[in-house]
DRENTORKOL-3810 file (N, C-alpha, C; in nm, 4 decimals):
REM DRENTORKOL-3810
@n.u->4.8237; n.v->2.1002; n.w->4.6768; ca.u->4.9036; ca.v->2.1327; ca.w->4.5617; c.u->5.0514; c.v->2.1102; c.w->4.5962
@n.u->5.1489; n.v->2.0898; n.w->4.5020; ca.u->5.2751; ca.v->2.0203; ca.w->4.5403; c.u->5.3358; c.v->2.1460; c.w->4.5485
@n.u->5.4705; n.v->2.1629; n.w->4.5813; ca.u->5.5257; ca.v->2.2362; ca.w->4.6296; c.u->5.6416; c.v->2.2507; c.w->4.4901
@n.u->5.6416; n.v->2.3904; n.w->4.4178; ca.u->5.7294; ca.v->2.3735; ca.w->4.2734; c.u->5.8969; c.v->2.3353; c.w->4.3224
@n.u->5.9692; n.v->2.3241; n.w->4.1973; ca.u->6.1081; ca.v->2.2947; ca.w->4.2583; c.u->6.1452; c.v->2.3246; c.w->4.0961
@n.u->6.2730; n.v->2.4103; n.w->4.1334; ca.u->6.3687; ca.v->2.4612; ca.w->4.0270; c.u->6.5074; c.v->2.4055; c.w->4.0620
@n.u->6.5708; n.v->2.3652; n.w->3.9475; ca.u->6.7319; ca.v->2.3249; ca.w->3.9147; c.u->6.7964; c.v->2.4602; c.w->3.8625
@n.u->6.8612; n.v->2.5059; n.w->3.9419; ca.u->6.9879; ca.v->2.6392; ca.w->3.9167; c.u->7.0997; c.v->2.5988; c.w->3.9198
@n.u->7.2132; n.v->2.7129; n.w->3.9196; ca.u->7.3035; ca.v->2.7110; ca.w->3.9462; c.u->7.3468; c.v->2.8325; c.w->4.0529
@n.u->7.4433; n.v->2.8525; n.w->4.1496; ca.u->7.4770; ca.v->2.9211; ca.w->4.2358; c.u->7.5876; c.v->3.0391; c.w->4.2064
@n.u->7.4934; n.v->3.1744; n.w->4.2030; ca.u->7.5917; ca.v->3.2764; ca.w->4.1853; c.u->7.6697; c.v->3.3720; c.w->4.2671
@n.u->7.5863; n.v->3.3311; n.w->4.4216; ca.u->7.6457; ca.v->3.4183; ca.w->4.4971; c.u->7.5653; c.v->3.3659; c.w->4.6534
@n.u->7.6400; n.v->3.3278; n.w->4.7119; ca.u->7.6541; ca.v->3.2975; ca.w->4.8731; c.u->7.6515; c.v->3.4171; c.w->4.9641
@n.u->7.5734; n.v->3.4442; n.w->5.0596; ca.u->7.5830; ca.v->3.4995; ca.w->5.2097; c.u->7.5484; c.v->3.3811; c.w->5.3427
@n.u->7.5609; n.v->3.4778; n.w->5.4572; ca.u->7.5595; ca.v->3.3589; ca.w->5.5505; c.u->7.3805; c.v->3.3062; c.w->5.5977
@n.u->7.3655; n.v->3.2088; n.w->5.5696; ca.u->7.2437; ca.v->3.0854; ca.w->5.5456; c.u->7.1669; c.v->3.1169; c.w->5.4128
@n.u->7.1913; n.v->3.1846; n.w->5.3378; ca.u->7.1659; ca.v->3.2206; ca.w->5.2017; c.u->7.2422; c.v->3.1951; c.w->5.1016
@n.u->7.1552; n.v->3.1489; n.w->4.9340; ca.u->7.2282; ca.v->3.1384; ca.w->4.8205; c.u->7.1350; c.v->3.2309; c.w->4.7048
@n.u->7.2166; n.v->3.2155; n.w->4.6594; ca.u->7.1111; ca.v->3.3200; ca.w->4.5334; c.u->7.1662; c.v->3.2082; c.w->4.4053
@n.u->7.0382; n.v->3.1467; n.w->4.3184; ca.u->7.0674; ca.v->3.0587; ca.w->4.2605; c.u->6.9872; c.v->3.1184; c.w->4.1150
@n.u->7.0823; n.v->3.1576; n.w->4.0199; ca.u->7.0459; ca.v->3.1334; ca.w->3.9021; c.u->6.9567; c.v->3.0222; c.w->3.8254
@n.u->6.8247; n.v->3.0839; n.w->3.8051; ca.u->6.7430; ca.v->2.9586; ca.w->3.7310; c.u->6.7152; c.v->3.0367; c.w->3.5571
@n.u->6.7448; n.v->2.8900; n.w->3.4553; ca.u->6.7417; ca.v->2.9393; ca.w->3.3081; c.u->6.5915; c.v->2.8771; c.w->3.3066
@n.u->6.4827; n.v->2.9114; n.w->3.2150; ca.u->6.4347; ca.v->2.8964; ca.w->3.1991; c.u->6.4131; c.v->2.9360; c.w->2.9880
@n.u->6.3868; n.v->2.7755; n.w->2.9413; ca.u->6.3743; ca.v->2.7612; ca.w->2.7626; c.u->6.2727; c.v->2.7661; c.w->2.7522
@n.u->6.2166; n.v->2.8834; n.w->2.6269; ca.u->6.0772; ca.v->2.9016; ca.w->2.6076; c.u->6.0670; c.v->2.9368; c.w->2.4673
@n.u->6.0141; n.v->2.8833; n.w->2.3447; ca.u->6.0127; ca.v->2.9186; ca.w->2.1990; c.u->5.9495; c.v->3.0580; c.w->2.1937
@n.u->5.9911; n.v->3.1633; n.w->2.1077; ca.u->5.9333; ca.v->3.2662; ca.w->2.0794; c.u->5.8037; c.v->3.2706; c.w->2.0265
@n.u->5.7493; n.v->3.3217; n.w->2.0629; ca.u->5.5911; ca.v->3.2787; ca.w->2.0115; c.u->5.5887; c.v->3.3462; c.w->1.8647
@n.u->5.6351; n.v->3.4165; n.w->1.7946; ca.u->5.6192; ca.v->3.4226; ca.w->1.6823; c.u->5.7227; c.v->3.3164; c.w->1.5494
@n.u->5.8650; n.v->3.3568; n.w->1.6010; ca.u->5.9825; ca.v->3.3152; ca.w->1.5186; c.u->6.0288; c.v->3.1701; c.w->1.5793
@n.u->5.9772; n.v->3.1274; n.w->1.6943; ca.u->5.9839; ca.v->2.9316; ca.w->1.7752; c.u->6.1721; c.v->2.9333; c.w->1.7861
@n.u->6.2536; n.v->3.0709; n.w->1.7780; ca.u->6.3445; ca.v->3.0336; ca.w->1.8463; c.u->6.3528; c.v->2.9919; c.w->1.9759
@n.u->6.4233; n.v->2.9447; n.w->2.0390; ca.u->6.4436; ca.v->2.9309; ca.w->2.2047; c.u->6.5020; c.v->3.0424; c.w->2.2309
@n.u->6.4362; n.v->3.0443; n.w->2.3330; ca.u->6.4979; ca.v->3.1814; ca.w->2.4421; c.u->6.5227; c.v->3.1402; c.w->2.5594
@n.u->6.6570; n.v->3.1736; n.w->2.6438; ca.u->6.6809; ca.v->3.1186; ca.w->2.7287; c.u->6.6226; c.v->3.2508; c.w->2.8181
@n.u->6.5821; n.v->3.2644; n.w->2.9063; ca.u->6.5521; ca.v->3.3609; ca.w->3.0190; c.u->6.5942; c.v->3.3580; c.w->3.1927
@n.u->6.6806; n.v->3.4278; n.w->3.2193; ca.u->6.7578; ca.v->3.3493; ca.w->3.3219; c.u->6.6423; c.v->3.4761; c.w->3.4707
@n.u->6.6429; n.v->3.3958; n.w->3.5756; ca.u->6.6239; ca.v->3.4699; ca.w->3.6683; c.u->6.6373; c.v->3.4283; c.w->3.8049
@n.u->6.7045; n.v->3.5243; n.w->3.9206; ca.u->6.7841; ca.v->3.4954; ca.w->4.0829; c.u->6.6601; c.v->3.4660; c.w->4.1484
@n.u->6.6629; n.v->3.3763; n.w->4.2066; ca.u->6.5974; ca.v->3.3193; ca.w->4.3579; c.u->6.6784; c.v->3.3553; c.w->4.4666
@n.u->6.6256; n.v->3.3865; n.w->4.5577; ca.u->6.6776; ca.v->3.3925; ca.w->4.6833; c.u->6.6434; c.v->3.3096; c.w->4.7986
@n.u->6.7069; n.v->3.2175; n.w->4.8385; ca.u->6.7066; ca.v->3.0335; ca.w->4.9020; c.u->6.8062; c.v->3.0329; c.w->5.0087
@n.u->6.7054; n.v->2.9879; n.w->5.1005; ca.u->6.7182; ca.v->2.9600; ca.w->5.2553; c.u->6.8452; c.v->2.8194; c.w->5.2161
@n.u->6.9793; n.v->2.8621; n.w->5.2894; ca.u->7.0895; ca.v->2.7869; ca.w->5.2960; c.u->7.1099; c.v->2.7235; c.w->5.4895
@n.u->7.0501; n.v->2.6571; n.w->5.5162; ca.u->7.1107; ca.v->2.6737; ca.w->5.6569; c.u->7.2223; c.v->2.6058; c.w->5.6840
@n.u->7.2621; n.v->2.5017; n.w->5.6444; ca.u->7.3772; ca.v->2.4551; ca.w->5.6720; c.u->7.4772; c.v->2.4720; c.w->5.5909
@n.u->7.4922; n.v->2.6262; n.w->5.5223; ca.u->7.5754; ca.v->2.7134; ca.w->5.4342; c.u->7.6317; c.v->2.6031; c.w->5.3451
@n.u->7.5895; n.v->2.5010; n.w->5.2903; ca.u->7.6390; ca.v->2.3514; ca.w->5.2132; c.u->7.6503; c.v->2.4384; c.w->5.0594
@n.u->7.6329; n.v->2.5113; n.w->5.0333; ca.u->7.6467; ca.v->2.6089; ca.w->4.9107; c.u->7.7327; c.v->2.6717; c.w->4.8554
@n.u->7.8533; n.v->2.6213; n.w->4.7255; ca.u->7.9212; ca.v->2.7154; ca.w->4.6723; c.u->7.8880; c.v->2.7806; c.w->4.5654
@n.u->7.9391; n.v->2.9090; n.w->4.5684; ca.u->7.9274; ca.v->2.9221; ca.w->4.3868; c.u->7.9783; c.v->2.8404; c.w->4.2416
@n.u->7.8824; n.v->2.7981; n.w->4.1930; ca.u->7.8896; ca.v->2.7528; ca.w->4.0966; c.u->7.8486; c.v->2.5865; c.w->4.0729
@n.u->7.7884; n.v->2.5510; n.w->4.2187; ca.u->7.7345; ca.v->2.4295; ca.w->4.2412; c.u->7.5847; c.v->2.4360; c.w->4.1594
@n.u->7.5734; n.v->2.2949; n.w->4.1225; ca.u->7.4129; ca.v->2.3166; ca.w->4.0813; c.u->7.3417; c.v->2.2600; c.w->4.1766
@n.u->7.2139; n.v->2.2947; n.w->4.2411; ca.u->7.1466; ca.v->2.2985; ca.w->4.3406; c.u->6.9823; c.v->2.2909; c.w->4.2967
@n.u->6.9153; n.v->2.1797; n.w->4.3968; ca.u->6.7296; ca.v->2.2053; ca.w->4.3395; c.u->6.6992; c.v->2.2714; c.w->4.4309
@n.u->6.6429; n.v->2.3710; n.w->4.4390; ca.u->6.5170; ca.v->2.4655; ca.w->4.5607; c.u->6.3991; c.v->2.4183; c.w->4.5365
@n.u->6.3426; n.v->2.4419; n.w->4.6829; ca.u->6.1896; ca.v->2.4132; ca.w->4.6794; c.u->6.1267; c.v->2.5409; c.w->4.7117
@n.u->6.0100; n.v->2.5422; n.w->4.6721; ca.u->5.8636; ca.v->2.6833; ca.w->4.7581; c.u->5.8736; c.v->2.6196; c.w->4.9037
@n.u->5.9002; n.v->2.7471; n.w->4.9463; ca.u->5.8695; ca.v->2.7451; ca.w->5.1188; c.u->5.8447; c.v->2.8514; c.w->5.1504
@n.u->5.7735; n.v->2.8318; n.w->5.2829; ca.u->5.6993; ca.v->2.9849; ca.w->5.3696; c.u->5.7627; c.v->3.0973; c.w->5.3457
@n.u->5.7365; n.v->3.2167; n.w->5.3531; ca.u->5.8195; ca.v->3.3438; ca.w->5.3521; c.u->5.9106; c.v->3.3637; c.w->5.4339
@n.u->6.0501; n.v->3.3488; n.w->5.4196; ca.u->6.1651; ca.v->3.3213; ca.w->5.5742; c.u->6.1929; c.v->3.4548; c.w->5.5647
@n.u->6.1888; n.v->3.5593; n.w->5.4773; ca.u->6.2430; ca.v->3.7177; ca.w->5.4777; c.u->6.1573; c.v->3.8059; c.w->5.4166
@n.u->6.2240; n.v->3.9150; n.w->5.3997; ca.u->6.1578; ca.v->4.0185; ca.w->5.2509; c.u->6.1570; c.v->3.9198; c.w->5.1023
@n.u->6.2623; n.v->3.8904; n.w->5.1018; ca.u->6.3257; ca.v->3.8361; ca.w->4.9679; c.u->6.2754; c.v->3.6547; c.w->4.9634
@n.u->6.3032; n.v->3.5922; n.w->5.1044; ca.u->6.3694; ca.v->3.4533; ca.w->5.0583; c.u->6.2251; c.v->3.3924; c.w->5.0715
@n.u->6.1891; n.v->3.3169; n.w->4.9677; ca.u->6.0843; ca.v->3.2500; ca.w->4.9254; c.u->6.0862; c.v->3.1000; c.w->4.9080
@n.u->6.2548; n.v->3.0646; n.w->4.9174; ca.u->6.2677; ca.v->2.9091; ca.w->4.8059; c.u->6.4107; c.v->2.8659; c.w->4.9432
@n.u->6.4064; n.v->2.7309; n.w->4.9230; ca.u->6.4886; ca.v->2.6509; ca.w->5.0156; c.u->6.5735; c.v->2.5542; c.w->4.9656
@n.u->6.6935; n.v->2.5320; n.w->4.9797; ca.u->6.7690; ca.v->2.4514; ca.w->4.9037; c.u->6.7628; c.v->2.2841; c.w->4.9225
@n.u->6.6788; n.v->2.1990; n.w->4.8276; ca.u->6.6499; ca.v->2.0953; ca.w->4.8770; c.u->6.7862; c.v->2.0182; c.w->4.8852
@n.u->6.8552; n.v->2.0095; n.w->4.7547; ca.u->6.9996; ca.v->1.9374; ca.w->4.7815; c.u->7.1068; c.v->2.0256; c.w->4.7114
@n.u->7.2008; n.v->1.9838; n.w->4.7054; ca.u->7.3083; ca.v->2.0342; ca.w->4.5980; c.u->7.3355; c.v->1.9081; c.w->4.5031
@n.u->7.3072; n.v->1.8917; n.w->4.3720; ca.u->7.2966; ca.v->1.8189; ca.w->4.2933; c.u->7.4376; c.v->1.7752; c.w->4.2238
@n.u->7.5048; n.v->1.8629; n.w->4.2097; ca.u->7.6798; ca.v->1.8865; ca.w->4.1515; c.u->7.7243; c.v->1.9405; c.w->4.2270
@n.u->7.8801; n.v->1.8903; n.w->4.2341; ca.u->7.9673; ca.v->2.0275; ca.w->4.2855; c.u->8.0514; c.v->2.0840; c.w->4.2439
@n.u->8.0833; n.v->2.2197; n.w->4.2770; ca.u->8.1302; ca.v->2.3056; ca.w->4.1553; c.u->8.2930; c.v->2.1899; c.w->4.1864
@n.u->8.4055; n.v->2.2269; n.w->4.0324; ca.u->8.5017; ca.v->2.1317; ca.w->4.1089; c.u->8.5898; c.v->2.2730; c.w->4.1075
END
């Protein structure tokens, strides 16, 4: 099975860590508005290449902590 991957954005940096805002659009199942639903990942940074406000893809990776589940494959933008 492939390994998922989310496009965020970066809200908050520690050291080899990012915490990356992911939106996720989903129609209301009754009224088919969109709903945006936002929720934090916590992503293995090792070469701290991460600012706030960069947009960044994570991948699923092994359990590196309590929390960190997801790994920063690149940084896609940079914040300017």
């Amino acid at each position: 099975m492939p390994k998922k991957e989310k496009l965020g954005k970066v809200v908050s940096t520690l050291d080899k860590t990012a915490v990356v805002e992911v939106a996720e659009f989903r129609p209301h199942a009754i009224y088919k508005k969109i709903i945006a639903k936002t929720k934090n990942y916590i992503a293995n940074d090792v070469n701290n290449m991460c600012v706030i406000g960069d947009l960044v893809r994570i991948i699923e990776s092994r359990p590196i902590s309590k929390r960190k589940r997801w790994s920063v494959a690149e940084v896609t933008e940079k914040a300017t």
